[in-house]
C-alpha positions as CSV (number, residue, x, y, z in Angstrom):
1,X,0.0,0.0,0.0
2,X,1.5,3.3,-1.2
3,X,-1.4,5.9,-1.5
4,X,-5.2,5.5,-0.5
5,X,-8.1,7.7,-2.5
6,X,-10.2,9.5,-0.1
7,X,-14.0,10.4,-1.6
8,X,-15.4,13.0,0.8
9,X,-17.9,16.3,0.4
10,X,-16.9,19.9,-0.8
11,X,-18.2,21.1,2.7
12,X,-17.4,20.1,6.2
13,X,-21.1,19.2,7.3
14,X,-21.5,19.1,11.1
15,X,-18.0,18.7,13.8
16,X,-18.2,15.1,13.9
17,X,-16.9,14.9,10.2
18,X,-14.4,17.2,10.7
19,X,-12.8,16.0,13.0
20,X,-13.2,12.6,11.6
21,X,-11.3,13.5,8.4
22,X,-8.3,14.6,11.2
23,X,-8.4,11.6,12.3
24,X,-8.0,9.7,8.7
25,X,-5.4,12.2,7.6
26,X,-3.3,11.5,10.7
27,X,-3.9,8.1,10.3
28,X,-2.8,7.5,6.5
29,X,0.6,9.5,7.8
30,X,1.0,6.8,10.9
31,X,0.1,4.2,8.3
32,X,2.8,6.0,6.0
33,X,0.5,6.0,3.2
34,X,0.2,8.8,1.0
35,X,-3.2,10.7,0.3
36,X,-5.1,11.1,-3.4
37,X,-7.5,13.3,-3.1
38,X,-9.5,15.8,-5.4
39,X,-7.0,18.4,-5.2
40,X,-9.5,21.3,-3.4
41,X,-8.4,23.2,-0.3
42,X,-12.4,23.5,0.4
43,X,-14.7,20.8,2.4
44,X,-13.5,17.8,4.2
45,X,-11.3,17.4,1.6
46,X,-9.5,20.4,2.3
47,X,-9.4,19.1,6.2
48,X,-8.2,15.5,5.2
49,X,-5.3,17.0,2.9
50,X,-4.6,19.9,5.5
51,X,-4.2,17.3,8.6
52,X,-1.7,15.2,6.3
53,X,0.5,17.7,5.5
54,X,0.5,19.6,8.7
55,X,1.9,15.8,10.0
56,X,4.4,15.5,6.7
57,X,2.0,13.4,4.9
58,X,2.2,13.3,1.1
59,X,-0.9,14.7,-1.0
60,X,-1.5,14.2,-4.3
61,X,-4.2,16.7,-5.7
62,X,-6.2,15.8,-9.3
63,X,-8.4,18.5,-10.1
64,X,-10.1,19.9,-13.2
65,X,-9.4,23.2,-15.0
66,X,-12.5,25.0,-15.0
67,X,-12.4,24.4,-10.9
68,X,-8.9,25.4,-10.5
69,X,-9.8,28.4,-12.1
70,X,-12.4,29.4,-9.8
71,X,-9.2,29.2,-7.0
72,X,-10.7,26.1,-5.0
73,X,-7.1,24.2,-6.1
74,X,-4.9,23.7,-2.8
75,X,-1.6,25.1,-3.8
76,X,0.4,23.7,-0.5
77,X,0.3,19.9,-1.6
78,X,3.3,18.2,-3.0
79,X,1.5,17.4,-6.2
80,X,-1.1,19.0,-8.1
81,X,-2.2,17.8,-11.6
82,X,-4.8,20.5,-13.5
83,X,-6.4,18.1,-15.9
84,X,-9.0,18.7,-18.6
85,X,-12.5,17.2,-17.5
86,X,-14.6,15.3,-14.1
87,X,-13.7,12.4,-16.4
88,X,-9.7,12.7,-16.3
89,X,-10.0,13.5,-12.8
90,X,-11.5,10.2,-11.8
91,X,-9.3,8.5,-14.2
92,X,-6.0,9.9,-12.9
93,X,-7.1,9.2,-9.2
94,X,-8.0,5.6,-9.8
95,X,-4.8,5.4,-11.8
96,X,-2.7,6.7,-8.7
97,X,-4.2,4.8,-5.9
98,X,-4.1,1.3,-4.8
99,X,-7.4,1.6,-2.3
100,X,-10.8,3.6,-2.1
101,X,-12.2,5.1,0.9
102,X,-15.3,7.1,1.2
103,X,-15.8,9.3,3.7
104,X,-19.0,11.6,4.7
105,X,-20.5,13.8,1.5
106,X,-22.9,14.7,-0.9
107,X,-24.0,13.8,-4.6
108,X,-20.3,14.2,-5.9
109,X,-18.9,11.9,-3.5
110,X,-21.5,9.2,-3.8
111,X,-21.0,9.5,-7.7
112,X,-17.0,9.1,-7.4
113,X,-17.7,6.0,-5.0
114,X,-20.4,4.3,-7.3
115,X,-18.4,4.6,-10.0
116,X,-15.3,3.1,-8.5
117,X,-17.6,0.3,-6.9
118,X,-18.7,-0.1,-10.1
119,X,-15.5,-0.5,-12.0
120,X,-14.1,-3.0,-9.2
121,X,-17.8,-4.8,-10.0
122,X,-16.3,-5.0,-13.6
123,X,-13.1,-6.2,-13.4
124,X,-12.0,-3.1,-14.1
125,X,-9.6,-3.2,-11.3
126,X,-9.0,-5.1,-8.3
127,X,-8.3,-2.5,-5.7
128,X,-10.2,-2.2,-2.5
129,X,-13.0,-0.1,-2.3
130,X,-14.2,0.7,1.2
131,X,-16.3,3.2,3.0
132,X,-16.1,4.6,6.8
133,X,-19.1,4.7,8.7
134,X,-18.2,8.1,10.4
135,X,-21.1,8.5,13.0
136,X,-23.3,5.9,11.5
137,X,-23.5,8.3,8.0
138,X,-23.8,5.6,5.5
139,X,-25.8,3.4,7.2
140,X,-29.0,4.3,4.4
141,X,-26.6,3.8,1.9
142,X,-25.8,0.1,3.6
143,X,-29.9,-0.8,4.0
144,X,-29.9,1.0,0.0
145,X,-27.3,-2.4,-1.4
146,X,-28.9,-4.5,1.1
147,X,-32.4,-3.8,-0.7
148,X,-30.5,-3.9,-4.2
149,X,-29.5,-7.5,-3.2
150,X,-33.1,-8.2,-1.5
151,X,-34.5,-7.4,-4.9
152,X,-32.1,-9.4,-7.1
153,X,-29.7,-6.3,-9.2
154,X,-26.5,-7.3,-6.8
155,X,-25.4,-10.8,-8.0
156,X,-24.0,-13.1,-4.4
157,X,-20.5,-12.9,-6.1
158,X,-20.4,-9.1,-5.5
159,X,-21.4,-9.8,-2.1
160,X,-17.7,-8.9,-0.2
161,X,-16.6,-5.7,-2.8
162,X,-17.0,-3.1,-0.4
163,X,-15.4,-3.2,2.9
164,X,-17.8,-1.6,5.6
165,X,-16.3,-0.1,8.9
166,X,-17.2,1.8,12.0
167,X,-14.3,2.0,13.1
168,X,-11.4,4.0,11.0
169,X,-8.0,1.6,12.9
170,X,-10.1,-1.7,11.6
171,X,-11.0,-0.1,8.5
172,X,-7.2,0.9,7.7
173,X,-5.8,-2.5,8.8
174,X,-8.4,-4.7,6.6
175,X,-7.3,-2.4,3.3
176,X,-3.8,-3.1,4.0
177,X,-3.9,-6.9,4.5
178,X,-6.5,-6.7,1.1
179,X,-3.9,-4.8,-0.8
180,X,-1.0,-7.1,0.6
181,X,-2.3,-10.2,-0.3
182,X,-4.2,-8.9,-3.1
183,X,-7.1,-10.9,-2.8
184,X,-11.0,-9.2,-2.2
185,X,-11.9,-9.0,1.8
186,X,-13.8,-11.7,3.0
187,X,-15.5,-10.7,6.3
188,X,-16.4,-6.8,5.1
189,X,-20.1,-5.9,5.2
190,X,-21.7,-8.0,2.3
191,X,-23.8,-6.7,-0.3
192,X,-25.8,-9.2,-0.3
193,X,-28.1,-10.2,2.6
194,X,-28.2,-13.6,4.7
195,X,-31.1,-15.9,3.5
């Protein structure tokens, strides 16, 4: 494990996901893993990327040109790619990363997280895709799959894609034995309910 993707909202929301995107900065930096975000000073993602480098963490920032332009780009990270589109943002961060994580947000992160789930579901890569339940956030999003399964669009061998965490240490350790061995997690949350 070199550099985990972090998927989080363009706003802070309420205390609790501030300082829980402290914590995960500080932890990548203890983990020694580097950060790849979406290269904004603003939001959670601004806190993440701020708590890594205050600790001597290493950020990479991807972020389009028609948002760098409207001076949201954080100028104090290591590296900073200004690409052309959403599209070759998302590309260039899955490129760089060898695990997901999504943290607390709003429609943009849920569509970066789908869209990496999806491309996991695919074959598309083989990294781990995983989400922290800060404050039980996701947990609609968990009973959302769990209904998707319930009603037969998740297939049982999509079952253990996502790994599913409360708590961020247990979280942090599962991606790095998934990305060590390189094999999919077996005891994350499944998709796909008990019958």
């Amino acid at each position: 494990m070199r550099r985990v993707c972090v998927f989080c909202g363009s706003r802070t929301g309420g205390p609790a996901y501030v300082e829980a995107a402290k914590q995960f900065g500080a932890a990548l930096v203890r983990h020694g893993w580097g950060l790849v975000y979406g290269g904004g000073h603003i939001g959670l993602m601004g806190v993440v990327a701020d708590s890594m480098l205050a600790l001597g963490g290493h950020v990479t920032g991807v972020i389009p040109k028609f948002l760098e332009a409207r001076e949201l780009a954080h100028r104090s990270v290591q590296e900073l790619h200004i690409v052309d589109s959403m599209h070759a943002r998302k590309a260039l961060m899955a490129e760089k990363s060898d695990a997901f994580v999504a943290l607390p947000g709003g429609i943009g992160t849920a569509e970066e997280f789908f869209e990496i789930l999806t491309w996991r579901q695919l074959g598309l890569h083989s990294k781990p895709v995983a989400v922290w339940n800060v404050a039980g956030f996701f947990d609609p999003l968990v009973a959302w799959l769990d209904h998707m399964a319930a009603e037969g669009f998740v297939h049982p061998w999509d079952q253990n894609l996502l790994l599913f965490e409360n708590d961020l240490e247990t979280l942090l350790d599962k991606l790095s034995t998934a990305r060590s061995e390189n094999v999919t997690p077996t005891d994350s949350k499944p998709l796909i309910p008990d019958s």
